[in-house]
BAVEX-468738 format. One line per 2 residues: for each residue x, y, z of N, C-alpha, C. Coordinates in pm, 1 decimal. Each point is the difference from the previous one (the first is absolute). Layout:
<pts>
X Y Z X Y Z X Y Z ~ ...
</pts>
This chain:
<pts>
322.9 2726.4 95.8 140.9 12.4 32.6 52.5 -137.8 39.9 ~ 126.6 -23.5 -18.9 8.9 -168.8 -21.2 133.0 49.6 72.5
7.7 -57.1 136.1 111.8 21.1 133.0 88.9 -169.7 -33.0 ~ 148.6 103.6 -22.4 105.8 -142.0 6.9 -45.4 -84.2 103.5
32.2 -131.4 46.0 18.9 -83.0 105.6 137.4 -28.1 13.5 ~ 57.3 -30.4 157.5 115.4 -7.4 47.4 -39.4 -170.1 -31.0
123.1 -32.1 5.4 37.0 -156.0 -56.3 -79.8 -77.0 130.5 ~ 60.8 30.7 78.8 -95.2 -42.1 143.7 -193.6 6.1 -65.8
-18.5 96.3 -35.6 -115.9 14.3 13.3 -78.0 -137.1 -140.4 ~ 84.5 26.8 -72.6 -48.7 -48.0 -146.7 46.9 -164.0 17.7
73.6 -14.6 97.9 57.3 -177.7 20.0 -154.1 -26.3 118.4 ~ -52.4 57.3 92.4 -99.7 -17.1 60.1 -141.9 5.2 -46.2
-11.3 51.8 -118.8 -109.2 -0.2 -73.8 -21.0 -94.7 -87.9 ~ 151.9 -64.9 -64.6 -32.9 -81.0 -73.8 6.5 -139.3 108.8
36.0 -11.0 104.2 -16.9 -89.1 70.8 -183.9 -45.0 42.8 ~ -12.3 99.9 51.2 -143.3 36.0 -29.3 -123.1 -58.9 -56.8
29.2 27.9 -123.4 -44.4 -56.2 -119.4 -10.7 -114.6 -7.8 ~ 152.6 -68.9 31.0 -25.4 -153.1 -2.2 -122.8 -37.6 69.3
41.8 26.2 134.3 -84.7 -31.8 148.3 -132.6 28.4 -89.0 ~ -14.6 68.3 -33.7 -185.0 46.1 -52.3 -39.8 -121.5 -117.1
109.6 -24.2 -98.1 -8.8 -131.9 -90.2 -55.4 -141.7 50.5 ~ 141.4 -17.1 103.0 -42.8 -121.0 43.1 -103.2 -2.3 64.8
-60.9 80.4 84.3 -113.5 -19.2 113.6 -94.2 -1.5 -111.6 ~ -15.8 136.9 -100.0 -131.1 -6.7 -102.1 -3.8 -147.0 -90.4
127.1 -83.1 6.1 -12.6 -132.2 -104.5 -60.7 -108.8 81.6 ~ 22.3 2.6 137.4 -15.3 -91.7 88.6 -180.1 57.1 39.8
-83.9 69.5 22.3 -66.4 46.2 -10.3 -107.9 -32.0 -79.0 ~ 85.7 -6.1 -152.5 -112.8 -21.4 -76.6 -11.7 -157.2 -36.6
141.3 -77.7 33.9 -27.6 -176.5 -41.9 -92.3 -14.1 154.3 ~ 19.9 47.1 91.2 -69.1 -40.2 106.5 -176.3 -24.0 -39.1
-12.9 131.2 -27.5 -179.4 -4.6 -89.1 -16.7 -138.6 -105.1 ~ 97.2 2.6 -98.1 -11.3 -92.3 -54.0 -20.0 -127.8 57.5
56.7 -8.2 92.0 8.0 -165.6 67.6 -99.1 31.9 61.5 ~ -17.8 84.7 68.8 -148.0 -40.7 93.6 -118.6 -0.1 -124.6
-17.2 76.4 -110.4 -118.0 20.2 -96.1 6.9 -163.6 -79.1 ~ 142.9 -65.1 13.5 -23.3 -130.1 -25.9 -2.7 -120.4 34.7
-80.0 41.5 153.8 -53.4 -108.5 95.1 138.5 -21.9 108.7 ~ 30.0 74.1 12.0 120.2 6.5 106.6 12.1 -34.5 116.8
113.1 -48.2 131.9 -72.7 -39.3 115.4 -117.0 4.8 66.6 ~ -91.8 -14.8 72.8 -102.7 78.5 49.3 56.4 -58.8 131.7
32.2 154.8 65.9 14.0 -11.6 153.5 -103.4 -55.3 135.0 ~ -97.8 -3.0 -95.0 -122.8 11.9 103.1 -31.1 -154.0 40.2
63.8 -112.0 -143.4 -19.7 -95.6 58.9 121.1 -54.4 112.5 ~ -80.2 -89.5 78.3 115.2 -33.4 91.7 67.6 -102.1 -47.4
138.2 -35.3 36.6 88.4 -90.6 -25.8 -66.4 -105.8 50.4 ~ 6.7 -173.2 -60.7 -62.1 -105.5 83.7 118.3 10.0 64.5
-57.4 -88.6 121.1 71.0 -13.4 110.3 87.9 -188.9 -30.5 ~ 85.7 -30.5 61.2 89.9 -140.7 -22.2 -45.2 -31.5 88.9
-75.8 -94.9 -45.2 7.7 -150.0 98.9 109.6 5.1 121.1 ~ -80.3 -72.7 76.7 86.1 -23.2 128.4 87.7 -144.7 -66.6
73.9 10.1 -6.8 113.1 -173.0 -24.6 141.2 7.8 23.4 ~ 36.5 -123.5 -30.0 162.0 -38.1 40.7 65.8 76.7 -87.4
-43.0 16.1 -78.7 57.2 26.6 -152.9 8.8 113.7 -4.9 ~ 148.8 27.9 -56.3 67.2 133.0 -23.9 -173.2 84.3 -90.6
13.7 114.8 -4.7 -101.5 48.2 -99.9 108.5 5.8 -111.1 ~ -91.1 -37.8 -155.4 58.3 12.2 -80.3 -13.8 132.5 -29.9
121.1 96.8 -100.5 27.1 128.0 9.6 -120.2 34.9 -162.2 ~ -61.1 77.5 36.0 -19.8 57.6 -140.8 19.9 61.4 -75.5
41.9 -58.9 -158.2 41.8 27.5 -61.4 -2.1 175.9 -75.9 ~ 69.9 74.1 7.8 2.9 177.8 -16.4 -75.0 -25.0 -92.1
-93.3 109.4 -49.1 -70.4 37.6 -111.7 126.7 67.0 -119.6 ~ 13.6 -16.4 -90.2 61.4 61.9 -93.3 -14.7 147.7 -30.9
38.3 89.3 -15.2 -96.2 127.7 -63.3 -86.9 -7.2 -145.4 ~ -110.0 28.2 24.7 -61.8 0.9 -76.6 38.9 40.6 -159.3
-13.0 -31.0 -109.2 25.5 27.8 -148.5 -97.0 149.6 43.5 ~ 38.1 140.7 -94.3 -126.3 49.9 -20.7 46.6 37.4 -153.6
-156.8 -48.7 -39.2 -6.9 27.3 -125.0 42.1 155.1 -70.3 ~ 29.9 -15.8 -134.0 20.8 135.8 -83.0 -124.5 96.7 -22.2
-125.8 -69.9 53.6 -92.6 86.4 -35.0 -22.5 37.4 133.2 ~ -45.0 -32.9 88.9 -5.4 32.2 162.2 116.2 104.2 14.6
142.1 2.6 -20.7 87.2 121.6 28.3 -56.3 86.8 -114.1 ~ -31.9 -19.4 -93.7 -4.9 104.7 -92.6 -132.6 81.5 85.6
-144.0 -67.8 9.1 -59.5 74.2 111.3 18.5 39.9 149.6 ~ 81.5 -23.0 26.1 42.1 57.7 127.4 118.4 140.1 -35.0
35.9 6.9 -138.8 70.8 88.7 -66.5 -92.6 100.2 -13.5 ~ -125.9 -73.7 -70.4 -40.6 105.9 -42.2 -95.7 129.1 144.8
-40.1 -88.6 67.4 -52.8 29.9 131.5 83.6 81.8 84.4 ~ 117.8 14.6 -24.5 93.5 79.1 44.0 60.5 120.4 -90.5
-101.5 -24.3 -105.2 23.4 109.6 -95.6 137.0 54.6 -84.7 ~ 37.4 -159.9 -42.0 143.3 -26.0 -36.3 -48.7 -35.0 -137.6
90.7 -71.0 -132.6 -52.2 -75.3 -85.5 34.1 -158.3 10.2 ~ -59.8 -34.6 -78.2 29.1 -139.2 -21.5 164.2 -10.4 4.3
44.5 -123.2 -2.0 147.4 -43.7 -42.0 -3.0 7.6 -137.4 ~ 103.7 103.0 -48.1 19.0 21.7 -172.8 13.5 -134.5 -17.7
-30.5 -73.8 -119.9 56.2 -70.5 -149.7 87.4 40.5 -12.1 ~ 82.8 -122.2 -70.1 130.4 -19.8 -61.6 54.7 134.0 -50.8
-84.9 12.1 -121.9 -6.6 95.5 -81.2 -22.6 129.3 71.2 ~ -92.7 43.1 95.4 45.8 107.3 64.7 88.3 51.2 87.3
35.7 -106.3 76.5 145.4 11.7 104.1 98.5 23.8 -128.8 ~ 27.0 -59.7 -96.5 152.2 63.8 -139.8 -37.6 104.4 3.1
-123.3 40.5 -54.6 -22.3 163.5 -47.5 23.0 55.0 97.6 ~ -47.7 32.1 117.9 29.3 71.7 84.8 143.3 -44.3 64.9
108.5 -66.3 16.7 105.0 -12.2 43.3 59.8 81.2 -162.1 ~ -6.7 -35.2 -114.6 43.9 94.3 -118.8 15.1 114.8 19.7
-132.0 45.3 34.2 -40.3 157.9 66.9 86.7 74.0 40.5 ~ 23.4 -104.7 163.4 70.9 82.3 94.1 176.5 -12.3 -15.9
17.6 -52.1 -108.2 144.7 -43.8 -30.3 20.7 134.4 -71.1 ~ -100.6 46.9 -91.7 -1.1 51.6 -137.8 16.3 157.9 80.3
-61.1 24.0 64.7 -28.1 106.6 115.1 179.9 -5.9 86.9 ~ 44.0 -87.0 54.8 146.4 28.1 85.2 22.2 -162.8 15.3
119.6 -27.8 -18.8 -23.6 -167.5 5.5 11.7 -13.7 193.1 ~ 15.6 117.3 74.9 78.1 -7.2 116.5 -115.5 13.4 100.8
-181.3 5.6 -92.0 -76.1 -29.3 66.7 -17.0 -161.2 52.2 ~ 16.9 -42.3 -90.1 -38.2 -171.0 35.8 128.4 -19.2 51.5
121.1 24.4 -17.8 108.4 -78.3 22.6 8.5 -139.0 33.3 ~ -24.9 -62.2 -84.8 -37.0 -160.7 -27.7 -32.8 -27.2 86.5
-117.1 69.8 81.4 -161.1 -79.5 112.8 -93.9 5.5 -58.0 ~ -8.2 -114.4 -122.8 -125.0 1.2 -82.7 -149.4 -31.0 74.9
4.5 -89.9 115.2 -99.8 -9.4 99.0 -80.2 142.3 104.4 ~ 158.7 0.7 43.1 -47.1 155.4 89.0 -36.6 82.6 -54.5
26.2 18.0 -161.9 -14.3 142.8 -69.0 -159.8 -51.3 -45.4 ~ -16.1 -102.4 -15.4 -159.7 -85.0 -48.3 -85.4 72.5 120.1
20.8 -60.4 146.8 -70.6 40.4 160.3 -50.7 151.9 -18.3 ~ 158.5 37.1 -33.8 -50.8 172.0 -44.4 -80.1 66.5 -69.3
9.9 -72.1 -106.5 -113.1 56.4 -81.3 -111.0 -50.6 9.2 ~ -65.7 -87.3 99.6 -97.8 -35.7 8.8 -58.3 122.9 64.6
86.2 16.1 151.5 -9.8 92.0 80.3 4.6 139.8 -38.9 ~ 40.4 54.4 -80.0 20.4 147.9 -150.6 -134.1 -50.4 -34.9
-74.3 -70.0 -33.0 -160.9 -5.5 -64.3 -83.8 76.7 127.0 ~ 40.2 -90.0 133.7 -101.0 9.4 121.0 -6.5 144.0 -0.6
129.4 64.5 -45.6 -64.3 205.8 57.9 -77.3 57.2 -117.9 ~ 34.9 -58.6 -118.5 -165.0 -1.4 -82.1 -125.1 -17.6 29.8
-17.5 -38.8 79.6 -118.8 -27.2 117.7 -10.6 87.2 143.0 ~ 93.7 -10.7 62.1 7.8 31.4 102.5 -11.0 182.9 -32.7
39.8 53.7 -95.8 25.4 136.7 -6.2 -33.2 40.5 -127.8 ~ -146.4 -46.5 -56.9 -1.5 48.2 -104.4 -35.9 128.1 -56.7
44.8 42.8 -84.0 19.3 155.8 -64.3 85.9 57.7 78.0 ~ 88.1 -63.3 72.7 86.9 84.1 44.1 139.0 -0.5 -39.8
61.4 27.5 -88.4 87.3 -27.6 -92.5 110.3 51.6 60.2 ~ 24.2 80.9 99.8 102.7 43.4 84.2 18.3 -56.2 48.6
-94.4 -72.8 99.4 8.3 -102.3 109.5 84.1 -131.1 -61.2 ~ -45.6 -56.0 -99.7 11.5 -108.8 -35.6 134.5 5.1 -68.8
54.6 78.7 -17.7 176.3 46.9 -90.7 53.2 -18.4 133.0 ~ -36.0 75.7 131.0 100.8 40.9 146.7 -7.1 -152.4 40.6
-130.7 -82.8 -23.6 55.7 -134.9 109.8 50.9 -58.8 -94.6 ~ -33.8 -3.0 -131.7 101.7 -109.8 -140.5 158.6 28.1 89.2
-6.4 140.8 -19.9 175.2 8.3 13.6 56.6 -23.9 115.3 ~ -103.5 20.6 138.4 53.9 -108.0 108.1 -8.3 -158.5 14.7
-56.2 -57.4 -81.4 -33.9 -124.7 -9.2 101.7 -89.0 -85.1 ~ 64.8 82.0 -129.5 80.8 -66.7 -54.3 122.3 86.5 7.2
93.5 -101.9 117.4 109.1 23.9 32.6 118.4 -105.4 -111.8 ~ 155.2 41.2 65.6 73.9 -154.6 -52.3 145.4 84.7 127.4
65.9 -70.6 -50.5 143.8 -3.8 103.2 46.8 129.6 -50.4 ~ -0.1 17.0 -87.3 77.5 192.2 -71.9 -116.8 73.0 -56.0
-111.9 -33.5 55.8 -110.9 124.7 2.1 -70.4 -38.4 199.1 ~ 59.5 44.7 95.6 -72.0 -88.1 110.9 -101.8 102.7 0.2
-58.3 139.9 -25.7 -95.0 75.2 3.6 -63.5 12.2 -143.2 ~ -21.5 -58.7 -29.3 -70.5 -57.6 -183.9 66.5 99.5 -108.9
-79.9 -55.3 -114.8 73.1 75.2 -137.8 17.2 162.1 16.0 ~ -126.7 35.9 67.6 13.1 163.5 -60.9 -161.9 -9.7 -75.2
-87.9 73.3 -1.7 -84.2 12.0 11.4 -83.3 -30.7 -182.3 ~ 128.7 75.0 -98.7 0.6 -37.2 -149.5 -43.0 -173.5 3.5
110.7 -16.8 5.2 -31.3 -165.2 -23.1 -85.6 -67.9 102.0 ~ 8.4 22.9 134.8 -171.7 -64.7 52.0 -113.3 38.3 -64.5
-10.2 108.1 -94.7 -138.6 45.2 -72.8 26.1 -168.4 -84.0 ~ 120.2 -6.8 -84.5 -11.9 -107.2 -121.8 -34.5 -126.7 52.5
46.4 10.9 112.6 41.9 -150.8 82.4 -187.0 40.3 35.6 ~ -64.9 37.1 -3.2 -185.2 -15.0 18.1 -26.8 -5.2 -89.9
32.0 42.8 -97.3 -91.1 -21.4 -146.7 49.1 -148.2 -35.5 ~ 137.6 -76.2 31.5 13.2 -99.1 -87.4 -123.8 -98.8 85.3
43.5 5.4 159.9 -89.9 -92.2 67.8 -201.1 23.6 -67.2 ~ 8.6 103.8 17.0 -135.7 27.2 -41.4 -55.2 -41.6 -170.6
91.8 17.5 -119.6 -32.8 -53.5 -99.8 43.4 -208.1 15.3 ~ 74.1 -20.0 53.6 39.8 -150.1 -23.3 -43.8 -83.0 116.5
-21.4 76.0 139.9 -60.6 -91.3 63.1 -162.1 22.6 103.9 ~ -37.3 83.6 -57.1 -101.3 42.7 45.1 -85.9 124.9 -76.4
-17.6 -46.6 -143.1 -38.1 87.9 -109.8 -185.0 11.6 93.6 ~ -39.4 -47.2 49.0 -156.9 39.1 2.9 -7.5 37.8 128.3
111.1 1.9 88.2 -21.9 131.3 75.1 -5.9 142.3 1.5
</pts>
């Protein structure tokens, strides 16, 4: 049984969500930086000389580059896919155009995030084909769907992610 949400409820959930994004993105570059020799707390800071002299300031560390293959395993470790190819981000943005153009509504990036995240309940819930239609259709919202497509087109909106960006899940 699939219970409306009051706007209140469905503006707090998708708020939500974010909060769960950012902490889970920050989360996982964190591993990364530490798995690639990252501060180590344990050593101690040298200590400055006793002198006249101002201490010179040291210079911030930059953030680290992380490579395309390191996120792609930390993707995959999180049971996401890789970052589509060229060629698969068109097909699958084609997809979801071809399906309602008012899914993407020209957020070719966010609608990309999404379907990474539309793979993860291929994982997270597999054989469960109910499951995975009810969170598609809470997951892909836009400004004139704020409680998703409707349950028809979150089925399509999984099959496109699942054939174009995550066929071997």
């Amino acid at each position: 049984m699939h219970t409306q949400l009051t706007a209140e409820e469905a503006q707090r959930r998708r708020r939500n969500k974010k909060i769960f994004g950012v902490v889970f993105v920050m989360f996982i570059l964190g591993g990364i930086v530490d798995a690639c020799g990252g501060n180590d707390s344990s050593d101690p800071e040298p200590k400055a000389a006793a002198s006249s002299k101002p201490a010179k300031p040291k210079p911030s560390a930059a953030p680290s580059k992380i490579s395309q293959a390191d996120l792609d395993k930390a993707l995959e470790a999180a049971g996401l896919p890789a970052t589509p190819k060229a060629a698969q981000r068109q097909a699958f943005l084609k997809g979801l155009n071809a399906i309602d153009t008012d899914i993407v509504h020209g957020k070719d990036d966010k609608a990309v995030s999404r379907g990474m995240d539309t793979c993860g309940l291929l994982k997270r819930f597999p054989g469960d084909e109910t499951k995975q239609i009810d969170q598609t259709n809470q997951r892909w919202s836009s400004p004139t769907h704020p409680e998703g497509h409707g349950l028809a087109k979150a089925a399509k909106i999984l099959d496109v992610a699942h054939k174009n960006i995550c066929p071997d899940f």
